[in-house]
N, CA, C and O atoms as a GROMACS GRO file, in nm:
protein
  572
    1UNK      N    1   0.084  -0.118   0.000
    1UNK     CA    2   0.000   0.000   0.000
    1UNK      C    3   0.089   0.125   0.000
    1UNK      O    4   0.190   0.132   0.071
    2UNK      N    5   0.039   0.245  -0.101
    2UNK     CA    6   0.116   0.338  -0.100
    2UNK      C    7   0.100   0.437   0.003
    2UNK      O    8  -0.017   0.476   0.004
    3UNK      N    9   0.192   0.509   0.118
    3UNK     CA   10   0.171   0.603   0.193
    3UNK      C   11   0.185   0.746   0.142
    3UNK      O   12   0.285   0.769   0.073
    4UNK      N   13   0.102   0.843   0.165
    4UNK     CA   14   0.061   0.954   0.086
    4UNK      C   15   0.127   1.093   0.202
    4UNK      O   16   0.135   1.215   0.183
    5UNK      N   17   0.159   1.018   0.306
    5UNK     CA   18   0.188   1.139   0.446
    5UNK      C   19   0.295   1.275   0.383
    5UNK      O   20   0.294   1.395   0.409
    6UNK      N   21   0.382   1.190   0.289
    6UNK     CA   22   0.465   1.291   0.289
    6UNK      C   23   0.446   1.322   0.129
    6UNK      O   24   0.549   1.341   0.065
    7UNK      N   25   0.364   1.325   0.084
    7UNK     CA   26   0.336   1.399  -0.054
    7UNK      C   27   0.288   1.560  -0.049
    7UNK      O   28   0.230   1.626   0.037
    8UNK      N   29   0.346   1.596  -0.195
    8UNK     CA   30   0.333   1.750  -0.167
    8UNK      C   31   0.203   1.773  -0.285
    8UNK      O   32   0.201   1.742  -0.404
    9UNK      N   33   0.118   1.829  -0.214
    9UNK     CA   34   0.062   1.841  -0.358
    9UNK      C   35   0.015   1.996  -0.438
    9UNK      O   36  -0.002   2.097  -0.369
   10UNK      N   37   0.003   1.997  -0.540
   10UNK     CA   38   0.004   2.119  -0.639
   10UNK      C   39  -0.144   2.120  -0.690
   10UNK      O   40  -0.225   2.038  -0.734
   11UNK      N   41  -0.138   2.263  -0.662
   11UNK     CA   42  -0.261   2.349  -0.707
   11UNK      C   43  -0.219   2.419  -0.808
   11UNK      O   44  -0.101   2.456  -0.810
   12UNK      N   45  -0.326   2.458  -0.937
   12UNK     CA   46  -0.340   2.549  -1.002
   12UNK      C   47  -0.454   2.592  -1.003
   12UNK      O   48  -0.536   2.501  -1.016
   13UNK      N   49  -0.504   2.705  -0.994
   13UNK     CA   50  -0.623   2.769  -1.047
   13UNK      C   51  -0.611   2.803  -1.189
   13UNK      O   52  -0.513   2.848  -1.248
   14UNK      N   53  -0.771   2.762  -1.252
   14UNK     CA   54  -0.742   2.788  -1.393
   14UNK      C   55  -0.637   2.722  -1.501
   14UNK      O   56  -0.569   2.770  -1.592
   15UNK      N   57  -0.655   2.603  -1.452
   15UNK     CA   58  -0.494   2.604  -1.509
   15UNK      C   59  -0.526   2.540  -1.660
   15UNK      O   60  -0.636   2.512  -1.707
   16UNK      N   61  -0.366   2.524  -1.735
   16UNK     CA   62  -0.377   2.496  -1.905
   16UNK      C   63  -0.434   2.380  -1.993
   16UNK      O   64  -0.413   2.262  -1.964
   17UNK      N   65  -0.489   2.410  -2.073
   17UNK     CA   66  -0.615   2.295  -2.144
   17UNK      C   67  -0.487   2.164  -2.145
   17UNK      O   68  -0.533   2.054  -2.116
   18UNK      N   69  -0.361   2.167  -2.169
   18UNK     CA   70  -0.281   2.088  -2.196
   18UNK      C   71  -0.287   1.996  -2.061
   18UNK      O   72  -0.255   1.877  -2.074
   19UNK      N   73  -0.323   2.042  -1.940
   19UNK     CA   74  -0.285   1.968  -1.776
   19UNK      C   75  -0.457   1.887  -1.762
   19UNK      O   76  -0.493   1.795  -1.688
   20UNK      N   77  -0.517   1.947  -1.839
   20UNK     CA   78  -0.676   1.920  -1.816
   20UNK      C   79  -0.713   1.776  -1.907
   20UNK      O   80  -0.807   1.698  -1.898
   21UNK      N   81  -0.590   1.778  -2.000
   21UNK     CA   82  -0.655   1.695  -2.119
   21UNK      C   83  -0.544   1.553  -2.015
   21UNK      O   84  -0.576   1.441  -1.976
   22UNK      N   85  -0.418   1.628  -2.006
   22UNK     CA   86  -0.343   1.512  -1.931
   22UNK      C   87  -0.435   1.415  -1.816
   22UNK      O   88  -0.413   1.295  -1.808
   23UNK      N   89  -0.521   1.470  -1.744
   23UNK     CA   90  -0.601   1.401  -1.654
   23UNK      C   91  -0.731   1.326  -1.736
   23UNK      O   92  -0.772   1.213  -1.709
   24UNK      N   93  -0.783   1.407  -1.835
   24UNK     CA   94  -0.899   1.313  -1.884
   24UNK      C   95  -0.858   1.201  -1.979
   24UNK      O   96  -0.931   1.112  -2.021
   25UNK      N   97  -0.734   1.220  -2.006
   25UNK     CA   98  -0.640   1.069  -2.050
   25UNK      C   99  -0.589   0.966  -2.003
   25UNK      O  100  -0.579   0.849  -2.041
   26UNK      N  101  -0.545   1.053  -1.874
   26UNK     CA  102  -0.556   0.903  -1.783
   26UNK      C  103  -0.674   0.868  -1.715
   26UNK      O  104  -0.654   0.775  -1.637
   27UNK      N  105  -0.798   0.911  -1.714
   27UNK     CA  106  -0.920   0.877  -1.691
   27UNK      C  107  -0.988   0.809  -1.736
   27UNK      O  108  -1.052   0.729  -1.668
   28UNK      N  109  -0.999   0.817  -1.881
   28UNK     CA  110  -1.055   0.736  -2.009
   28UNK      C  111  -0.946   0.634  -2.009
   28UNK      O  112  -0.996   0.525  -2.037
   29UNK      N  113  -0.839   0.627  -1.992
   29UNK     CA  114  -0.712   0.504  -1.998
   29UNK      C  115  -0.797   0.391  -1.885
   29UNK      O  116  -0.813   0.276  -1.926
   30UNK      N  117  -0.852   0.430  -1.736
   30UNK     CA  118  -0.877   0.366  -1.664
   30UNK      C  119  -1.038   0.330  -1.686
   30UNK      O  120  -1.082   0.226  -1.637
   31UNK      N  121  -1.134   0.430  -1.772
   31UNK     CA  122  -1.253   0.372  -1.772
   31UNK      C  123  -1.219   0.260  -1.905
   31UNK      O  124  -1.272   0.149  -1.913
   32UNK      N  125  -1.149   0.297  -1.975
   32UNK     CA  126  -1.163   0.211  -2.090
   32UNK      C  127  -1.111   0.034  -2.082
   32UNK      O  128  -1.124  -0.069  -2.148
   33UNK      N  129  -1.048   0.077  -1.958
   33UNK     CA  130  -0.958  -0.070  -1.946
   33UNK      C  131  -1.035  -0.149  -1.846
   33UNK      O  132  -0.979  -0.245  -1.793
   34UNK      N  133  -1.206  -0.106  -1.799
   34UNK     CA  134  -1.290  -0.163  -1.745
   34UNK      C  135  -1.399  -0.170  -1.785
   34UNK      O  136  -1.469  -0.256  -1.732
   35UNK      N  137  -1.469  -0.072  -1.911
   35UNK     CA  138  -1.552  -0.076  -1.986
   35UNK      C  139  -1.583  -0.097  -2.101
   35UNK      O  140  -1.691  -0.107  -2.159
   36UNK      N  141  -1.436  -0.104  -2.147
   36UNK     CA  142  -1.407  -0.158  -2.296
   36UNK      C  143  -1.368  -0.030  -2.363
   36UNK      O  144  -1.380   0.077  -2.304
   37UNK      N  145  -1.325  -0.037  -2.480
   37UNK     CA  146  -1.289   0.088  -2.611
   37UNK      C  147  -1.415   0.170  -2.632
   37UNK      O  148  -1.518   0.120  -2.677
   38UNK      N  149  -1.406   0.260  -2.609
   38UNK     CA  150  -1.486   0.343  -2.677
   38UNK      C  151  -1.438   0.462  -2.756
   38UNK      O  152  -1.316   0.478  -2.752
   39UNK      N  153  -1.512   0.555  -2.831
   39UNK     CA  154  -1.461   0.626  -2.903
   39UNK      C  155  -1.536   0.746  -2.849
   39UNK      O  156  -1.658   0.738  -2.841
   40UNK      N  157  -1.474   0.857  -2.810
   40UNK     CA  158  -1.566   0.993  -2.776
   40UNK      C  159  -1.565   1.076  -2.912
   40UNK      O  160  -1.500   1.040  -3.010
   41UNK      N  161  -1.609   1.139  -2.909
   41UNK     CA  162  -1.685   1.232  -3.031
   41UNK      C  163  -1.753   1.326  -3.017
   41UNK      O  164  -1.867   1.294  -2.982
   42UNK      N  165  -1.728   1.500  -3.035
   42UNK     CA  166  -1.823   1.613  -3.023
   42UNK      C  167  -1.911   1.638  -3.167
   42UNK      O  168  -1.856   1.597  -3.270
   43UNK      N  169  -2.030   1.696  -3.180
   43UNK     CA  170  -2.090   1.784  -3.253
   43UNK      C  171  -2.144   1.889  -3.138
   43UNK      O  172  -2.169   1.894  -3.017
   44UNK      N  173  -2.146   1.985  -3.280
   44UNK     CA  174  -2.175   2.099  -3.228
   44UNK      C  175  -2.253   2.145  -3.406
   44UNK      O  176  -2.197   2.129  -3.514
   45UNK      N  177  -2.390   2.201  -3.383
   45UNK     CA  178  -2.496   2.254  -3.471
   45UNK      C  179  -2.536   2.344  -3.448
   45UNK      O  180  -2.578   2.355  -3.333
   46UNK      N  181  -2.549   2.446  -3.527
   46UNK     CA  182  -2.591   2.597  -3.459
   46UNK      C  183  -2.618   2.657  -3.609
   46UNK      O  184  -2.562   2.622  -3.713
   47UNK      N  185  -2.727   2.766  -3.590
   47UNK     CA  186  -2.758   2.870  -3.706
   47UNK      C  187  -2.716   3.020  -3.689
   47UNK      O  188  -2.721   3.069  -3.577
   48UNK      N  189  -2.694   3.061  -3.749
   48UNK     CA  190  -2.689   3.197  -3.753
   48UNK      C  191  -2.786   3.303  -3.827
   48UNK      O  192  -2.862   3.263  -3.916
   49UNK      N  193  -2.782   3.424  -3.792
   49UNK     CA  194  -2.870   3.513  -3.934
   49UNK      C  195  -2.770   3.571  -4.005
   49UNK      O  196  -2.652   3.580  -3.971
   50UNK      N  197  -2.828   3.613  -4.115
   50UNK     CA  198  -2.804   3.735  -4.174
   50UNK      C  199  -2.648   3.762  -4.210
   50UNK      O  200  -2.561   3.743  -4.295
   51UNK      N  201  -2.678   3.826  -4.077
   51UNK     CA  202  -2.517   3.957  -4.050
   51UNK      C  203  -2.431   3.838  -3.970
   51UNK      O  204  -2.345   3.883  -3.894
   52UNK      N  205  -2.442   3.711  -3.977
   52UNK     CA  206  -2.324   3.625  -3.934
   52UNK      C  207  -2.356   3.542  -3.726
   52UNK      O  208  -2.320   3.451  -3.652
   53UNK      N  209  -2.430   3.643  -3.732
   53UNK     CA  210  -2.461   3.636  -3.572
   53UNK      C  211  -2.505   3.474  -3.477
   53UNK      O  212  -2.604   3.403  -3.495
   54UNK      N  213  -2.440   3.463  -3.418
   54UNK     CA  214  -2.511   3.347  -3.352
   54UNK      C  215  -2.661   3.331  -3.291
   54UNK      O  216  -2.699   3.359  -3.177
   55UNK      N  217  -2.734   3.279  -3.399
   55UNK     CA  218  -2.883   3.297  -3.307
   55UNK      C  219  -2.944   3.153  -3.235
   55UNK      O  220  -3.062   3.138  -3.203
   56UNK      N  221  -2.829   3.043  -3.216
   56UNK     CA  222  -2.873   2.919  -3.150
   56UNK      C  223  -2.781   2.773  -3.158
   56UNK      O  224  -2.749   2.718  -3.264
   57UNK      N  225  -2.760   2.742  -3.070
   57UNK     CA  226  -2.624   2.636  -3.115
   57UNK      C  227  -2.689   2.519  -2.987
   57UNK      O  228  -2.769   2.533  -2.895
   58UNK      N  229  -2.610   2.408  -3.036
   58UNK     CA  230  -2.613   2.318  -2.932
   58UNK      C  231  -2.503   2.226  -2.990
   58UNK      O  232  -2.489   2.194  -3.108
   59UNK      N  233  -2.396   2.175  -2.835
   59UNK     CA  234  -2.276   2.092  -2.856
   59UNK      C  235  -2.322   1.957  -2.800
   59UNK      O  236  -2.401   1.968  -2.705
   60UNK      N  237  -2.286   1.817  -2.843
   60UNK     CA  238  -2.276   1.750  -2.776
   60UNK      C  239  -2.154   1.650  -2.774
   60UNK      O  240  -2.075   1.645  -2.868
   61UNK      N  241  -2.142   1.572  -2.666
   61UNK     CA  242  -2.033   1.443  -2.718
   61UNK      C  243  -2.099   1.271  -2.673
   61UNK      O  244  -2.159   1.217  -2.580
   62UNK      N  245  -2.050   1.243  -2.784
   62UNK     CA  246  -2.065   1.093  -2.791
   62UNK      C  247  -1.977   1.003  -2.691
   62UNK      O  248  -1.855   1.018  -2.685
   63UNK      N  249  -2.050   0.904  -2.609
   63UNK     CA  250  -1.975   0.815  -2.541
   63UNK      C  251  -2.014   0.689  -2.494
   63UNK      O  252  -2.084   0.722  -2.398
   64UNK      N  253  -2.015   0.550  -2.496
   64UNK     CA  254  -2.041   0.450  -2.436
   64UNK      C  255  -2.230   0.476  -2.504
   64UNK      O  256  -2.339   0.463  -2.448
   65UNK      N  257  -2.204   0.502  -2.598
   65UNK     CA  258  -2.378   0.473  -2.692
   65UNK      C  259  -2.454   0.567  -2.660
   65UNK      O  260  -2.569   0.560  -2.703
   66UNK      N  261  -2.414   0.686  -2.572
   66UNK     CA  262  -2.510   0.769  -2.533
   66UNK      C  263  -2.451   0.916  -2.586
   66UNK      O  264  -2.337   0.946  -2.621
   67UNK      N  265  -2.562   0.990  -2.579
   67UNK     CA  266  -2.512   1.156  -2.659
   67UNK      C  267  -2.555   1.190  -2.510
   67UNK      O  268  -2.656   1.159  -2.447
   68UNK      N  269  -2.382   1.302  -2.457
   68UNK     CA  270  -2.467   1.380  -2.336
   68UNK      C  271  -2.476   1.572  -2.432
   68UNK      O  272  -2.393   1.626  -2.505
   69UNK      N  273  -2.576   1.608  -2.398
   69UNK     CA  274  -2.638   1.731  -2.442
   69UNK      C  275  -2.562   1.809  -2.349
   69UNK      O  276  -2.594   1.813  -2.231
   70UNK      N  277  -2.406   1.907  -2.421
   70UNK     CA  278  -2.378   1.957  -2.329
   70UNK      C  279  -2.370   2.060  -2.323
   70UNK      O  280  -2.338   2.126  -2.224
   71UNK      N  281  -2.403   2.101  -2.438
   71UNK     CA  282  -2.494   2.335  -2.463
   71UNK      C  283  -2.577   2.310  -2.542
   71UNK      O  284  -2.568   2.243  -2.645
   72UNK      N  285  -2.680   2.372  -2.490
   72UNK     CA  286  -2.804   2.439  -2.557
   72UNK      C  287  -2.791   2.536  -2.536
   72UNK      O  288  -2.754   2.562  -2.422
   73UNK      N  289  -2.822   2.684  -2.664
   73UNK     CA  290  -2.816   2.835  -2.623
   73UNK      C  291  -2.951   2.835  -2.728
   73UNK      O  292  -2.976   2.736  -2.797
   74UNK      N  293  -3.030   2.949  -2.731
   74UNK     CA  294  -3.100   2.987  -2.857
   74UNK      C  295  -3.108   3.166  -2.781
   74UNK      O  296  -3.143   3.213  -2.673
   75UNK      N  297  -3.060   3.213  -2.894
   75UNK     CA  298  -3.076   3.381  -2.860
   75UNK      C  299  -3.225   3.420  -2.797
   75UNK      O  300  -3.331   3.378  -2.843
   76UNK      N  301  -3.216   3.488  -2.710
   76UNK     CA  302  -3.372   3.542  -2.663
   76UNK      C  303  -3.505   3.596  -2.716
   76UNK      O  304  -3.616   3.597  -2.662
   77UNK      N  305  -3.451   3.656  -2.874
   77UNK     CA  306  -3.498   3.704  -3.003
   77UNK      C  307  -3.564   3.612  -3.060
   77UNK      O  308  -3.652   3.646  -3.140
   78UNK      N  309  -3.540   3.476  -3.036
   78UNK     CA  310  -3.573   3.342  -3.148
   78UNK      C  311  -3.601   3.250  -3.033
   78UNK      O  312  -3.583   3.135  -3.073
   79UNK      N  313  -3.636   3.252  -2.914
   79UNK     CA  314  -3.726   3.157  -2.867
   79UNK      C  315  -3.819   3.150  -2.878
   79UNK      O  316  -3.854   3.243  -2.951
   80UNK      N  317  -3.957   3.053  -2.832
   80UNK     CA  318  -4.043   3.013  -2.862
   80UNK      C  319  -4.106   3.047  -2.996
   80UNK      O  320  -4.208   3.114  -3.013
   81UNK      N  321  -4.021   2.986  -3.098
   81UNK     CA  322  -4.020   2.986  -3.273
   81UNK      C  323  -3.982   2.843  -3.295
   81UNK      O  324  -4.019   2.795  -3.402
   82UNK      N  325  -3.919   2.772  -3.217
   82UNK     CA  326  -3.914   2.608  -3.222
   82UNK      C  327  -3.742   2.625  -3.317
   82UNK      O  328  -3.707   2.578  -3.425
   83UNK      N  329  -3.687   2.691  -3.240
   83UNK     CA  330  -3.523   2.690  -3.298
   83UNK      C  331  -3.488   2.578  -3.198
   83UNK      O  332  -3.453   2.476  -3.258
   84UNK      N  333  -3.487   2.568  -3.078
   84UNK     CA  334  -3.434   2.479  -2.952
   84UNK      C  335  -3.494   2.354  -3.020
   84UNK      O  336  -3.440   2.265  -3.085
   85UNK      N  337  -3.589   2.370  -2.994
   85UNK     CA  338  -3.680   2.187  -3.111
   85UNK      C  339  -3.626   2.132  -3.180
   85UNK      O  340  -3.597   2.012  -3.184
   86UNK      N  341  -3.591   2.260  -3.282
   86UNK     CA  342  -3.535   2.202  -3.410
   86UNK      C  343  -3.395   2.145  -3.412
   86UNK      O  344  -3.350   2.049  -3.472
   87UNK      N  345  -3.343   2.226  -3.334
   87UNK     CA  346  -3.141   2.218  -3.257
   87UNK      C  347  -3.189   2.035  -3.230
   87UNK      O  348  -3.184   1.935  -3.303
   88UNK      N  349  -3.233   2.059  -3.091
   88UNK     CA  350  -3.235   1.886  -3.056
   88UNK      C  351  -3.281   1.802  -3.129
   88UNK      O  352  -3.208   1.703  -3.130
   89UNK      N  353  -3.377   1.792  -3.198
   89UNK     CA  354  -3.417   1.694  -3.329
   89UNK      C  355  -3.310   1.660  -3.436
   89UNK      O  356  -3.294   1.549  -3.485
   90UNK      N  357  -3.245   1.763  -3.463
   90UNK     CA  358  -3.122   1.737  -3.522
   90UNK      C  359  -3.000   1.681  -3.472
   90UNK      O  360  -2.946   1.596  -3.542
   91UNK      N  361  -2.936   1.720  -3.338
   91UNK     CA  362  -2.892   1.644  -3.271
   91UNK      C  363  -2.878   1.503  -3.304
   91UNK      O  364  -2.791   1.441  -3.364
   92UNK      N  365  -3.025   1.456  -3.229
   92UNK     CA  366  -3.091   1.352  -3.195
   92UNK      C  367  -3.034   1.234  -3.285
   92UNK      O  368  -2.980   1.126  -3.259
   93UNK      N  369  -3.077   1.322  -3.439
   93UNK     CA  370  -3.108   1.295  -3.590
   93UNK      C  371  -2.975   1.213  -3.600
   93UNK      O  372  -2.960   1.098  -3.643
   94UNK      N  373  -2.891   1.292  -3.553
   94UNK     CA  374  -2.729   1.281  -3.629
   94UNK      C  375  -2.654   1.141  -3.502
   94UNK      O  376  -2.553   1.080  -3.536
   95UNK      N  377  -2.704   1.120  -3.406
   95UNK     CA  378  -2.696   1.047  -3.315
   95UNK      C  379  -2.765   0.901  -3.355
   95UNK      O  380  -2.730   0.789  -3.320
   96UNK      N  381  -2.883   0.944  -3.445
   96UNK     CA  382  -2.900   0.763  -3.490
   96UNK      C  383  -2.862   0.722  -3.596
   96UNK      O  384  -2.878   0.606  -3.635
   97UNK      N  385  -2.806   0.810  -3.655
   97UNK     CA  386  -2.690   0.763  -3.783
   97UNK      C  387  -2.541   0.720  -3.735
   97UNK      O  388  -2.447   0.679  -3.802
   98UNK      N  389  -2.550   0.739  -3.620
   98UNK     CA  390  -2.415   0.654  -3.543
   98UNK      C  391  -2.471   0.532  -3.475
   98UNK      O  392  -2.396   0.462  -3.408
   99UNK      N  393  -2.594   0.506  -3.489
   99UNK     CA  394  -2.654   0.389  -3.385
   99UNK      C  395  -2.692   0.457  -3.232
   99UNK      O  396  -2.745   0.372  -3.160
  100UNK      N  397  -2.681   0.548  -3.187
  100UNK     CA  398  -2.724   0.638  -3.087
  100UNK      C  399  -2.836   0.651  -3.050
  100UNK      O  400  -2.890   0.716  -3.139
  101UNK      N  401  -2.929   0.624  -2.952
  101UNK     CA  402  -3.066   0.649  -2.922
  101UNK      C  403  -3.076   0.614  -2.754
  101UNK      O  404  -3.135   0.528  -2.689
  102UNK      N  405  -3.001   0.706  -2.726
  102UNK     CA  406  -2.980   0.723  -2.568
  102UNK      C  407  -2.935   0.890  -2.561
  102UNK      O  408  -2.844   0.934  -2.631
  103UNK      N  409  -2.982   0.940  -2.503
  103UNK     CA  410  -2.919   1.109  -2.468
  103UNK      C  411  -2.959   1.096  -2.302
  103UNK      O  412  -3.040   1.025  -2.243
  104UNK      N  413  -2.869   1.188  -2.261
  104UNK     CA  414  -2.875   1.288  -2.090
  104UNK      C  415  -2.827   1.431  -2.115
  104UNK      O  416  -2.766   1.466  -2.216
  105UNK      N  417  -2.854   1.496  -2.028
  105UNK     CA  418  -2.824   1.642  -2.019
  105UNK      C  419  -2.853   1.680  -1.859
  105UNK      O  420  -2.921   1.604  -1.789
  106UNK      N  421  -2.805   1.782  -1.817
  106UNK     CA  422  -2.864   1.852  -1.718
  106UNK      C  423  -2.912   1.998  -1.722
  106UNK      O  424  -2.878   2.065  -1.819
  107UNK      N  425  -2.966   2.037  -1.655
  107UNK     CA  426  -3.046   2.182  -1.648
  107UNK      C  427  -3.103   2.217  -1.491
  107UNK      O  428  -3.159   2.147  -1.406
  108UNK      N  429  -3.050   2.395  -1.494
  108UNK     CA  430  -3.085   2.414  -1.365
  108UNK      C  431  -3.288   2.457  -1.381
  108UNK      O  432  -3.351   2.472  -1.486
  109UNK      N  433  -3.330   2.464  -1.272
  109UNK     CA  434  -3.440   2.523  -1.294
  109UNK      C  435  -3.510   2.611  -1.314
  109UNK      O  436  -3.632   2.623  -1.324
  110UNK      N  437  -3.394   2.700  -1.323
  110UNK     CA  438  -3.462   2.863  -1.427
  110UNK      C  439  -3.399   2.838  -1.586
  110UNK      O  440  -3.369   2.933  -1.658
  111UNK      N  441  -3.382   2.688  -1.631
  111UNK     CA  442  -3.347   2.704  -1.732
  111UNK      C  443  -3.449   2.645  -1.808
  111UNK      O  444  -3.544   2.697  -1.867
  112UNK      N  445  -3.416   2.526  -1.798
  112UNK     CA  446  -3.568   2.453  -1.929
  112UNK      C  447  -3.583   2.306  -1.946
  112UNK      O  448  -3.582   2.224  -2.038
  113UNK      N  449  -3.598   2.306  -1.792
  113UNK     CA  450  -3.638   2.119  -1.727
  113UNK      C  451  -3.804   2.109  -1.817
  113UNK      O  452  -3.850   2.001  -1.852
  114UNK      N  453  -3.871   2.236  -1.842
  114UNK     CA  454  -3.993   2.159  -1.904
  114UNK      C  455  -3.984   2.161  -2.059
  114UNK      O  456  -4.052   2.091  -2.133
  115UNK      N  457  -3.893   2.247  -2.095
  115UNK     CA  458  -3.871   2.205  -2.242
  115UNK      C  459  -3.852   2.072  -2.286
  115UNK      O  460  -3.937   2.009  -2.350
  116UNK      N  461  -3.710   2.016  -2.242
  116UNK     CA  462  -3.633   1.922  -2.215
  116UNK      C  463  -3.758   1.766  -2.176
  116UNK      O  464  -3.770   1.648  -2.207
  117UNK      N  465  -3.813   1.847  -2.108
  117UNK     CA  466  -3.919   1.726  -2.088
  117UNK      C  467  -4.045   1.685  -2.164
  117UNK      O  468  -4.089   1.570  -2.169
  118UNK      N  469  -4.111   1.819  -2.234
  118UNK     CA  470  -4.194   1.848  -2.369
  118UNK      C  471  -4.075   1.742  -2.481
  118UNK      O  472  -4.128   1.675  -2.570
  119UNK      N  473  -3.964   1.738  -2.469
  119UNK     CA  474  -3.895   1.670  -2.584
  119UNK      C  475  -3.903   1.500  -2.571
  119UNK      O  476  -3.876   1.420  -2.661
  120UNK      N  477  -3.945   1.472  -2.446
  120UNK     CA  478  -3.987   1.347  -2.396
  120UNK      C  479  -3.806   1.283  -2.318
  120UNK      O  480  -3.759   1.169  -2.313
  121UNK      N  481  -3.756   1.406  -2.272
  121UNK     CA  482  -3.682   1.336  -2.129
  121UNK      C  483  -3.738   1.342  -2.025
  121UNK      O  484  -3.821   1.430  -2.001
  122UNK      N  485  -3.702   1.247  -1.936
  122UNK     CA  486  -3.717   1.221  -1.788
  122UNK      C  487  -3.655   1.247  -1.666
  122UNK      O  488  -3.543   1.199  -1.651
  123UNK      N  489  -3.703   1.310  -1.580
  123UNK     CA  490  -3.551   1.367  -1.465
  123UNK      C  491  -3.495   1.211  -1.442
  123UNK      O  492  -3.567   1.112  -1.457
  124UNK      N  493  -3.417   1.208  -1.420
  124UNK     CA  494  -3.369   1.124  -1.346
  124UNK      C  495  -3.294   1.128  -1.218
  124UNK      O  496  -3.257   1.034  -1.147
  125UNK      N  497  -3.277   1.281  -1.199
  125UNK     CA  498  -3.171   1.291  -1.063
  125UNK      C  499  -3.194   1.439  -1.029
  125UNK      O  500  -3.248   1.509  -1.114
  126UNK      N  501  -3.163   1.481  -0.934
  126UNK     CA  502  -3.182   1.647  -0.928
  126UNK      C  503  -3.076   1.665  -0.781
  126UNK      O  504  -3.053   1.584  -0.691
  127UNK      N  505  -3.023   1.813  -0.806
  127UNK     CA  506  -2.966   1.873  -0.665
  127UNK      C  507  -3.036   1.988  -0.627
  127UNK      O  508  -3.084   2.077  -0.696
  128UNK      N  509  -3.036   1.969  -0.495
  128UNK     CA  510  -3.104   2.117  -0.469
  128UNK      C  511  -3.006   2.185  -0.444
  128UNK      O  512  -2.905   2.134  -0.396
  129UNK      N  513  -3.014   2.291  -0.467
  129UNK     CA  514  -2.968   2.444  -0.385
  129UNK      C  515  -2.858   2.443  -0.519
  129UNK      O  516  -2.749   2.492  -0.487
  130UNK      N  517  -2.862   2.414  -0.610
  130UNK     CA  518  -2.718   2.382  -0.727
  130UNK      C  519  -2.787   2.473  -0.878
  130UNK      O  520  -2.869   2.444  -0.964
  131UNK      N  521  -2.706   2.584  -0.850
  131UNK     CA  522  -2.666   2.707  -0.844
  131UNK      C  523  -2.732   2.755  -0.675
  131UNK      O  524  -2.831   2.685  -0.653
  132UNK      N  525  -2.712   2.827  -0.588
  132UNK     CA  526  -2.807   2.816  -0.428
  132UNK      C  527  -2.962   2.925  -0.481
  132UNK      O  528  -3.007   3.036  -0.510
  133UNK      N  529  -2.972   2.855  -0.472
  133UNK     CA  530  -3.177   2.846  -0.471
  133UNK      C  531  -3.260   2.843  -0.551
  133UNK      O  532  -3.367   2.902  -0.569
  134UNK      N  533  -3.185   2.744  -0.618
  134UNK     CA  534  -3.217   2.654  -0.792
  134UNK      C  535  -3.222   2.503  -0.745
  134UNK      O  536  -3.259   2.470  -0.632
  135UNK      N  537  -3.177   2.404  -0.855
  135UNK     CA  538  -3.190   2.307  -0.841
  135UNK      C  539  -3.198   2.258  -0.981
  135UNK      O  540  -3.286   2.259  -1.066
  136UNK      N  541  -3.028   2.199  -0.972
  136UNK     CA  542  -3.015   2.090  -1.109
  136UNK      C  543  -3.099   1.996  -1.125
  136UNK      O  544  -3.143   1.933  -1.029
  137UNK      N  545  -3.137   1.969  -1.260
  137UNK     CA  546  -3.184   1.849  -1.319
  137UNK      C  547  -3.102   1.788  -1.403
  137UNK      O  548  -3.032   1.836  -1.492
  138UNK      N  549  -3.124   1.616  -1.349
  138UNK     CA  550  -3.044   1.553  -1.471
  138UNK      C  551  -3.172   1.457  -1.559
  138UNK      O  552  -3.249   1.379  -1.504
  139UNK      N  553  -3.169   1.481  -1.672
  139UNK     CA  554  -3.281   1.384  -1.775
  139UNK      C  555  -3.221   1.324  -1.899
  139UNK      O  556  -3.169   1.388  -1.990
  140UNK      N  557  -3.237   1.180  -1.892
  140UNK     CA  558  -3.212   1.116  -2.011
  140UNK      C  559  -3.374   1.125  -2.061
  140UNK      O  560  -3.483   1.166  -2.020
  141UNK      N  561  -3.319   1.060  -2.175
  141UNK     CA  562  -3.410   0.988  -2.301
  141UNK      C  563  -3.381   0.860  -2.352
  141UNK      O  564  -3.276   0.807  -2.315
  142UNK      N  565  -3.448   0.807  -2.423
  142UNK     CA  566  -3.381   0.677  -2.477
  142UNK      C  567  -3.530   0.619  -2.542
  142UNK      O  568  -3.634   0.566  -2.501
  143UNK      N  569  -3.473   0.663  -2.665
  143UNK     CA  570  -3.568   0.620  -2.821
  143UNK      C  571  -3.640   0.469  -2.784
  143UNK      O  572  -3.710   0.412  -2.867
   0.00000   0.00000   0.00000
């Protein structure tokens, strides 16, 4: 057993995408060598108008058969016009052309747990006080 008493350990705040990626490599090294190979994968879909402007995007990444939904934005100008609808349907879309028909996401509750749920996800988990005097939601789906 290793003793840890006399280890020094290092902080950074903020620190460089290069130290961030070093840890999620040896992370995925250890999930993969218990869950098998997988392949991660981002999209990211978004429209713009006109004059170039961002009026709605959503990123996600692929992992272990599931898409997690990890931005949704739609400008304040172009909500309730079914841009967010259309974002996740496409998503969705591009997720069963990989064999994909599992998604999760989370959302606090001034954001859009009933959208999200109009799309036919399900909470599955929630925190309270997360942002303090909100309350995360977590909701899959699965086609």
């Amino acid at each position: 057993m290793t003793k840890f008493f006399n280890m020094i350990f290092s902080t950074i705040t903020n620190p460089e995408q290069n130290l961030i990626d070093e840890l999620r490599a040896a992370l995925r090294s250890y999930n993969q060598s218990i869950a098998g190979v997988f392949s991660y994968e981002s999209i990211y879909l978004f429209k713009r108008d006109e004059n170039g402007d961002l009026i709605g995007g959503v990123y996600g990444k692929f992992a272990w058969n599931w898409l997690y939904i990890d931005l949704l934005w739609v400008h304040p100008a172009h909500r309730d016009n079914g841009l967010g609808t259309q974002l996740m349907q496409e998503i969705e879309k591009k997720a069963h052309k990989m064999d994909i028909y599992s998604y999760h996401l989370s959302t606090a509750s001034f954001q859009a747990p009933i959208f999200y749920q109009k799309l036919g996800y399900q909470i599955c988990g929630e925190i309270k006080d997360l942002p303090p005097g909100y309350t995360t939601y977590y909701l899959k789906k699965e086609d």
